[in-house]
Backbone atoms as SQL, in Angstrom:
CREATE TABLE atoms (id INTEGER PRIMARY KEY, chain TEXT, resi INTEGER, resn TEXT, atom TEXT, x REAL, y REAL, z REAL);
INSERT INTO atoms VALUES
  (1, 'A', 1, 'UNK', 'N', 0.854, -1.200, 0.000),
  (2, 'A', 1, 'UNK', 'CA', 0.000, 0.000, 0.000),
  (3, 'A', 1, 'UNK', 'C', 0.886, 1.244, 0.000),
  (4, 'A', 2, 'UNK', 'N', 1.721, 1.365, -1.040),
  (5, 'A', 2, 'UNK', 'CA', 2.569, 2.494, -1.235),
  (6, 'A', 2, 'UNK', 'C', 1.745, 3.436, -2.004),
  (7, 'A', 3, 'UNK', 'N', 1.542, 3.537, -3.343),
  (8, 'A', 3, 'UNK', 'CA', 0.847, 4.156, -3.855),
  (9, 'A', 3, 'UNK', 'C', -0.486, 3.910, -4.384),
  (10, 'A', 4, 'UNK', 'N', -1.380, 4.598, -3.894),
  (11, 'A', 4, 'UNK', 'CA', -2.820, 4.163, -4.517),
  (12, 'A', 4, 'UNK', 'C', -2.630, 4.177, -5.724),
  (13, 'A', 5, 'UNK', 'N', -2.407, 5.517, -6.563),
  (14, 'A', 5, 'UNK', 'CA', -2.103, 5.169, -8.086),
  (15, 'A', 5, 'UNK', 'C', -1.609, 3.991, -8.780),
  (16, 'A', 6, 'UNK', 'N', -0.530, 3.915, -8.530),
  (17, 'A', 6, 'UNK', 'CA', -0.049, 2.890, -9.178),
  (18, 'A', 6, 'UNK', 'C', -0.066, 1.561, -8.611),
  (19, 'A', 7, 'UNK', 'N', -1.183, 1.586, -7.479),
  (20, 'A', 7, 'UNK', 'CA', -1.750, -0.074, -7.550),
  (21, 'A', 7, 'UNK', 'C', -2.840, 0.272, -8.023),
  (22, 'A', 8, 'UNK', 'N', -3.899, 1.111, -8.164),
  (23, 'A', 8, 'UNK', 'CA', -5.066, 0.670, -8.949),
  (24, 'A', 8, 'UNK', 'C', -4.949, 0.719, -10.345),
  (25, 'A', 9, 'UNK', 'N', -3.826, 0.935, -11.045),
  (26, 'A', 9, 'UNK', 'CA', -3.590, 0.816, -12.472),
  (27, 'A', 9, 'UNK', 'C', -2.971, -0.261, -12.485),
  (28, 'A', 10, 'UNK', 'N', -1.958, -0.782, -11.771),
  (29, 'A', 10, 'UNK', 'CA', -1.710, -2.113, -11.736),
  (30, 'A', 10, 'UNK', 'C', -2.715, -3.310, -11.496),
  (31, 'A', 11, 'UNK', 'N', -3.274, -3.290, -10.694),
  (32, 'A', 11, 'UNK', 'CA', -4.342, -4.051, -10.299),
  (33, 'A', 11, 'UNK', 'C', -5.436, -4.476, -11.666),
  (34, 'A', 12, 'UNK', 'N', -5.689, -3.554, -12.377),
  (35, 'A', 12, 'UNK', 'CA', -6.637, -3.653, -13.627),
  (36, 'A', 12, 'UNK', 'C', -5.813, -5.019, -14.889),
  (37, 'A', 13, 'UNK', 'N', -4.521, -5.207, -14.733),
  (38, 'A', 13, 'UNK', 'CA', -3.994, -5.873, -15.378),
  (39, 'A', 13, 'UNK', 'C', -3.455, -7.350, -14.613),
  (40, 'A', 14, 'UNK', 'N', -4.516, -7.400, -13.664),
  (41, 'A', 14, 'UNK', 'CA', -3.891, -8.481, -12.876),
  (42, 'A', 14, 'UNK', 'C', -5.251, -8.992, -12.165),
  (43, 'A', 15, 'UNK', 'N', -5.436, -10.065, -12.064),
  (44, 'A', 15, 'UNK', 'CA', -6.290, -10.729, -11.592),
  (45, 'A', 15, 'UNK', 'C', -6.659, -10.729, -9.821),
  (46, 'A', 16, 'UNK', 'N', -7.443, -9.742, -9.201),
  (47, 'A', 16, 'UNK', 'CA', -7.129, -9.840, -8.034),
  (48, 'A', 16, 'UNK', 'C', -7.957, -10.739, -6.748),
  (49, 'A', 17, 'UNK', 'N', -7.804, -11.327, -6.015),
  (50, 'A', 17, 'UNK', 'CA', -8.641, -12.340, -5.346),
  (51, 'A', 17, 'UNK', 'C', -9.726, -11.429, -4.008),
  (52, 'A', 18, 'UNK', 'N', -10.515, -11.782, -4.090),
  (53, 'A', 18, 'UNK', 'CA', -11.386, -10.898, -3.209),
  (54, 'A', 18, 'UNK', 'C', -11.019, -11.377, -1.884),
  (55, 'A', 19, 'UNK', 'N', -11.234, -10.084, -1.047),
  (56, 'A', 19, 'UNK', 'CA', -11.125, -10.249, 0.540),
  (57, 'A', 19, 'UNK', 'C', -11.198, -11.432, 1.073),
  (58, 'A', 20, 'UNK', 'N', -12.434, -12.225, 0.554),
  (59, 'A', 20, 'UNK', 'CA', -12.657, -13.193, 1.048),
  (60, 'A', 20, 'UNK', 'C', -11.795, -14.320, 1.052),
  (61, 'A', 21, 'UNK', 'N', -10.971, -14.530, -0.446),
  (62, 'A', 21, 'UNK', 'CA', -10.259, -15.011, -0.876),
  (63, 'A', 21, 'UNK', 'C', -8.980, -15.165, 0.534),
  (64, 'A', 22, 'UNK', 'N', -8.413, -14.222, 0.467),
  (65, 'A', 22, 'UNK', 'CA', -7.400, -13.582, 0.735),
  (66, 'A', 22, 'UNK', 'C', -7.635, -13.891, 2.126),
  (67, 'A', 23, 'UNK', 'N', -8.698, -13.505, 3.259),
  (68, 'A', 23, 'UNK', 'CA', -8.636, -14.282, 4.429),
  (69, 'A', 23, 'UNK', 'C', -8.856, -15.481, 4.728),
  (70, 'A', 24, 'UNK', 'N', -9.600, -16.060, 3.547),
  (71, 'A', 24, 'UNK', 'CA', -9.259, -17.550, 3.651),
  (72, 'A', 24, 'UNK', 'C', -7.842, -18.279, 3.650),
  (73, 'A', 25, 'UNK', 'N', -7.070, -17.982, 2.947),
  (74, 'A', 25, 'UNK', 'CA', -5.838, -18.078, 2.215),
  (75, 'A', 25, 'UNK', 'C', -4.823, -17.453, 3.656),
  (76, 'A', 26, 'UNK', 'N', -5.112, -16.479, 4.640),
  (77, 'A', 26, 'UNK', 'CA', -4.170, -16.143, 5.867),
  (78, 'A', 26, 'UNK', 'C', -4.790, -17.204, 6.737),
  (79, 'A', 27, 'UNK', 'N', -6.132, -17.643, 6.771),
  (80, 'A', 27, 'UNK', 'CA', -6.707, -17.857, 7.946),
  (81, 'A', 27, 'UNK', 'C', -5.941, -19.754, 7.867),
  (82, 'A', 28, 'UNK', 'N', -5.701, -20.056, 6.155),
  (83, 'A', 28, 'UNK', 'CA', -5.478, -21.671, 6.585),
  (84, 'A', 28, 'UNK', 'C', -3.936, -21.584, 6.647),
  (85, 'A', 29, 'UNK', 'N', -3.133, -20.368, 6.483),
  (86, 'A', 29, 'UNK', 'CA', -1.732, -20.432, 6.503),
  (87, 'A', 29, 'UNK', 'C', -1.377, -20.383, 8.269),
  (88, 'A', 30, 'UNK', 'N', -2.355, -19.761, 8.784),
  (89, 'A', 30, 'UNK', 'CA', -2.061, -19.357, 10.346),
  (90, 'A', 30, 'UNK', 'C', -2.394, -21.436, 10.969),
  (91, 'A', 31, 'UNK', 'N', -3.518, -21.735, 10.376),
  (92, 'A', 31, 'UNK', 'CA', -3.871, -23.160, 11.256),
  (93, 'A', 31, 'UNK', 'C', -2.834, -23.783, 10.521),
  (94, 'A', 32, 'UNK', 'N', -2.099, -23.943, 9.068),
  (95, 'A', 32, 'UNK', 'CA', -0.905, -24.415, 9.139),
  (96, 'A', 32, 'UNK', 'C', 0.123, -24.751, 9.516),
  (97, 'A', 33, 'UNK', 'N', 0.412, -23.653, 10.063),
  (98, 'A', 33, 'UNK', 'CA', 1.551, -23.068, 10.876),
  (99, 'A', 33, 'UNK', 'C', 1.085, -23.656, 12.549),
  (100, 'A', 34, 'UNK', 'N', 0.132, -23.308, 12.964),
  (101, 'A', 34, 'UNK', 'CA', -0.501, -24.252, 14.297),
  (102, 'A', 34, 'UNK', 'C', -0.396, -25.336, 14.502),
  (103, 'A', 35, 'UNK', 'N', -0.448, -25.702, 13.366),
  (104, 'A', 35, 'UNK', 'CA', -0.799, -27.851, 13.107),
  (105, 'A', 35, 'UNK', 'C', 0.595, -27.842, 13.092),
  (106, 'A', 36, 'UNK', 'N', 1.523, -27.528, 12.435),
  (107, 'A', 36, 'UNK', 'CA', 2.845, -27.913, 12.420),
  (108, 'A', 36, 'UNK', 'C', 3.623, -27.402, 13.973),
  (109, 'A', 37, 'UNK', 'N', 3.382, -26.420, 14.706),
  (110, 'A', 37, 'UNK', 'CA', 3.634, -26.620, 15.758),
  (111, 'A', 37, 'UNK', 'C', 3.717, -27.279, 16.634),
  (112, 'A', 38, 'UNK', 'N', 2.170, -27.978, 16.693),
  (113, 'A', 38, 'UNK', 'CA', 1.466, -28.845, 17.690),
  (114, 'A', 38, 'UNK', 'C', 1.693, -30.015, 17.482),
  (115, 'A', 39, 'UNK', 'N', 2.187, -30.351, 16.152),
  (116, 'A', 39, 'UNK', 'CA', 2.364, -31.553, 15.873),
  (117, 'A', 39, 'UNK', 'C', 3.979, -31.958, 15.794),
  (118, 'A', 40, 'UNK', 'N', 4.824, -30.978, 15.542),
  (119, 'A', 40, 'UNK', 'CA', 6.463, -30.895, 15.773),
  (120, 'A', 40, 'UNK', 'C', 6.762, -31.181, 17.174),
  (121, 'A', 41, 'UNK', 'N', 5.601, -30.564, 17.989),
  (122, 'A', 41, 'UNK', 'CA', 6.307, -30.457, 19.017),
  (123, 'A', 41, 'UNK', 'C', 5.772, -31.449, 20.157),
  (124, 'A', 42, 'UNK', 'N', 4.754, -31.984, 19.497),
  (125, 'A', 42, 'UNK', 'CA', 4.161, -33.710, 20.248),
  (126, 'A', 42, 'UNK', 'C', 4.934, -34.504, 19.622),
  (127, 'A', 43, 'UNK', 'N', 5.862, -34.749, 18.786),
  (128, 'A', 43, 'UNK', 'CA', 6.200, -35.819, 18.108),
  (129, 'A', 43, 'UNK', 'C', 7.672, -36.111, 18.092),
  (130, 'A', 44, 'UNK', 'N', 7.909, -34.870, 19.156),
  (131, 'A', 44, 'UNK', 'CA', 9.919, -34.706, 19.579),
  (132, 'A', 44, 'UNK', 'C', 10.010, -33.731, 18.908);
């Protein structure tokens, strides 16, 4: 989020994933990252 300009002209040439997208996509990287904790660290 540097420049509004030149991400909303960029953006028009690029396919962008909606919000929804996009917190889906943090929300399964965070339980990723959980599961591999929980499971690294039950398993030695």
């Amino acid at each position: 989020m540097i420049s509004e300009d030149g991400k909303k002209t960029f953006i028009q040439h690029v396919v962008v994933p909606s919000q929804k997208e996009i917190e889906s996509l943090i929300l399964g990287r965070k339980k990723a990252l959980l599961f591999e904790k929980y499971v690294g660290s039950s398993s030695g």
